[in-house]
C-alpha positions in Angstrom: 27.7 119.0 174.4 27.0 119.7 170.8 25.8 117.3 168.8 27.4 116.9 165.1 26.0 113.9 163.6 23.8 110.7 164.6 24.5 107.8 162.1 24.0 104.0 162.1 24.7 101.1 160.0 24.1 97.5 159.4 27.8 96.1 159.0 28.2 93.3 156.0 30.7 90.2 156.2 34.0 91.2 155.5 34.8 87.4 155.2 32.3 84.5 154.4 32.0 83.1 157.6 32.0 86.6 159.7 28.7 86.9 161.7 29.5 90.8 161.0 26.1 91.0 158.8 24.4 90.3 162.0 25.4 93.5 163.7 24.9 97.6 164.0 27.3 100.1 164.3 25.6 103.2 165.5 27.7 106.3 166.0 27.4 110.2 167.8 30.0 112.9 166.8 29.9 116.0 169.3 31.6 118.4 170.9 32.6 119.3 174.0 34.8 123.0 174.5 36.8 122.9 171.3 37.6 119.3 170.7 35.5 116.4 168.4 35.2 113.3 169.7 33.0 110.0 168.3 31.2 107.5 170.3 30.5 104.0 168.8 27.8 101.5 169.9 27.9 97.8 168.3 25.5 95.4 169.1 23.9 92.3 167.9 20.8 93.8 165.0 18.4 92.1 166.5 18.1 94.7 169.7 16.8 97.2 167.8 13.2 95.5 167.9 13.4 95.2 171.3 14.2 99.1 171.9 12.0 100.0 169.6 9.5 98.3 172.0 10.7 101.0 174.5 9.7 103.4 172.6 6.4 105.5 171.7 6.8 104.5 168.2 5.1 101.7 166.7 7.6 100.9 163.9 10.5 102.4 161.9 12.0 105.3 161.0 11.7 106.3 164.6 11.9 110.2 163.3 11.3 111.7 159.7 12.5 115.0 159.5 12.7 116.9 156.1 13.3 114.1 154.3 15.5 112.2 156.5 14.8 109.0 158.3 16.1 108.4 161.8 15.9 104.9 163.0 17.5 103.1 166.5 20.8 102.2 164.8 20.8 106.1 163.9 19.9 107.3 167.9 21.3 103.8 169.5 25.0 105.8 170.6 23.0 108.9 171.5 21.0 107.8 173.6 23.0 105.4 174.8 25.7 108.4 175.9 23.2 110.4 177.0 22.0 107.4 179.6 24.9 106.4 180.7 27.5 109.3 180.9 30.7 107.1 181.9 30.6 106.2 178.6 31.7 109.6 177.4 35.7 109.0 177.4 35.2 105.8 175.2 35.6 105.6 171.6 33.5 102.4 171.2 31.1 100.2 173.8 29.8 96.8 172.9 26.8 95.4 174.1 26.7 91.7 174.2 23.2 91.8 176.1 20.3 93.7 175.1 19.5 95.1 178.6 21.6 98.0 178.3 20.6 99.3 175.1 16.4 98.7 176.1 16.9 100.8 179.6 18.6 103.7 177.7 15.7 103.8 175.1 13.6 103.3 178.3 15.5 106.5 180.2 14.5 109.1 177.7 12.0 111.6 177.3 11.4 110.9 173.5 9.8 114.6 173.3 13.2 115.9 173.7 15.1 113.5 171.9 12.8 114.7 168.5 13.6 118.1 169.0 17.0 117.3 169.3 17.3 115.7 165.8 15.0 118.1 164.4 17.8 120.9 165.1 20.6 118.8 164.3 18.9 118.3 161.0 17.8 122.1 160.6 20.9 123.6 162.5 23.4 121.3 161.2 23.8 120.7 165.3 21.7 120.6 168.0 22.6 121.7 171.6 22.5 119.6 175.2 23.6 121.5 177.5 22.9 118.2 180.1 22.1 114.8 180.1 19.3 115.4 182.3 17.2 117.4 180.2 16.8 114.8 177.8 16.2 111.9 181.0 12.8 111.2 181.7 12.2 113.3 185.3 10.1 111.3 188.2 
């Protein structure tokens, strides 16, 4: 899998009495052969504080690279795909509980997730050949 693009976003009301402002959108483009495809991840905002808790950072950004700040609603589809691999012929998952979300931010070996963005953001893509290199081994 090559990995195109990590974004997130806090999403505002479209309508006045929307709870949309209350929810992230957090999105992966990659590649797989010679087609694009991109993974969405809404949730309720609030579970970002408690993946950051399952994290080795203390607070956000997560990642500065160059210039550029990765926080969870930036990684949250990422790592999300890369934990749970089923997920990979979906175009959007939503998580109405934040137990799914905290055991994928629990799964991964952050060391490999920061080289990861560091070559996305050097490369313009970053390689991963498997889910399991980026998984936390036993």
């Amino acid at each position: 899998m090559e990995i195109v693009s990590l974004q997130g976003k806090e999403l505002e009301k479209a309508l006045p009495n929307s709870p949309e402002d209350s929810f992230s959108r957090s999105e992966v483009t990659f590649k797989t052969g010679d087609k694009e495809y991109t993974f969405s991840l809404l949730y309720v905002r609030i579970f970002e504080e408690l993946a950051l808790q399952a994290t080795p950072f203390n607070e956000q950004p997560l990642i500065q690279v160059e210039g550029r700040s990765y926080y969870v609603r930036d990684l949250a589809a990422f790592i999300y795909l890369i934990a749970n691999p089923n997920a990979r012929g979906k175009k959007e998952v939503y998580l109405p509980e934040q137990t799914q979300l905290v055991q994928a931010f629990e799964q991964v070996d952050w060391e490999r997730i920061e080289d990861i963005v560091k070559s996305l953001n050097t490369d313009g893509r970053a390689i991963v050949p498997s889910s399991i290199v980026v998984l936390k081994q036993p």
